[in-house]
N, C-alpha and C positions, 0 to 999 in steps of 0.2 A: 524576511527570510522564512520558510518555511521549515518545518521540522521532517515531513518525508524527503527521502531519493526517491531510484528508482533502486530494486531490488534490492530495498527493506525486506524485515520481516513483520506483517500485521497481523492483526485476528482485530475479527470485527468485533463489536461492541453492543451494534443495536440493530433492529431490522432483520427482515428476513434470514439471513443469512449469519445471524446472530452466535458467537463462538468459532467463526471458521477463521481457521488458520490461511496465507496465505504469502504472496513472494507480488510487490511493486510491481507492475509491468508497465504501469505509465504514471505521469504524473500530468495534472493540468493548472497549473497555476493562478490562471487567470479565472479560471470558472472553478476554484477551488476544490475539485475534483479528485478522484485517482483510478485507475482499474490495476485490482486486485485477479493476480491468475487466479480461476475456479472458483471465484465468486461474482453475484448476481448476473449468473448468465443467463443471457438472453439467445431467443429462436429469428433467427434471421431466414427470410425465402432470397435463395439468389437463382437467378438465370444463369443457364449454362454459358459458358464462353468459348472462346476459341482452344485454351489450353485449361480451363477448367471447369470441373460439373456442374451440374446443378445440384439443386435440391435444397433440403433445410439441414441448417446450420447452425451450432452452438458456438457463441462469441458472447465474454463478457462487456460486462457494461460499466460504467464508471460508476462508484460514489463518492457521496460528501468526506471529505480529510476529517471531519468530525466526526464519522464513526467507525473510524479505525484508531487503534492506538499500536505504537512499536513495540515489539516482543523486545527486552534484555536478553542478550547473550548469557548472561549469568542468572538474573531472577528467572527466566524462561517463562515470562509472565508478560502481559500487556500492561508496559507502563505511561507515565508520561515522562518528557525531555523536555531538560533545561538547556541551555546555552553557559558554555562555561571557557573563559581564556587563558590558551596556555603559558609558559614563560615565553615560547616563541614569538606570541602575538595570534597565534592561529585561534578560530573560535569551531569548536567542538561540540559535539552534542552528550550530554552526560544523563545518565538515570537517574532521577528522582529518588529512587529507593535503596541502591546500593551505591550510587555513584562511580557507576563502567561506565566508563567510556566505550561511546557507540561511532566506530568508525566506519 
């Protein structure tokens, strides 16, 4: 089970783009990846088309789930998450530091 969704909150960790804040837009599972909106964006050249332009293009790029950590709602800080079960049965994602639950 992984610990991101999609439209978490991150701030990266390490790398270029080191301290940015940022909102899930995808997740990759299998290639352990993520892309984070408005970070490690990259320059894309596309050909014009039938209903759209051309030109160069700003599109992010995917990184490693290891250098991003989830912002707390409450610590307002990048932590890490445990896995924690409620009386329901459900398994939840909790703070390490304060212990919010991160829904």
């Amino acid at each position: 089970m992984f610990k991101l969704k999609k439209k978490d909150k991150v701030v990266v960790i390490t790398g270029a783009d080191k301290g940015k804040k940022g909102e899930v837009k995808q997740v990759f599972p299998a290639k352990n990846k993520v892309v984070v909106i408005g970070v490690n964006m990259l320059t894309k050249h596309k050909k014009p088309s039938k209903d759209k332009p051309g030109g160069i293009h700003k599109v992010e790029g995917s990184i490693d789930m290891s250098n991003v950590k989830i912002i707390c709602p409450k610590c307002d800080k990048g932590v890490k998450v445990k896995f924690s079960k409620m009386q329901t049965g459900d398994k939840v994602r909790v703070c390490r530091k304060c212990g919010e639950l991160m829904i």
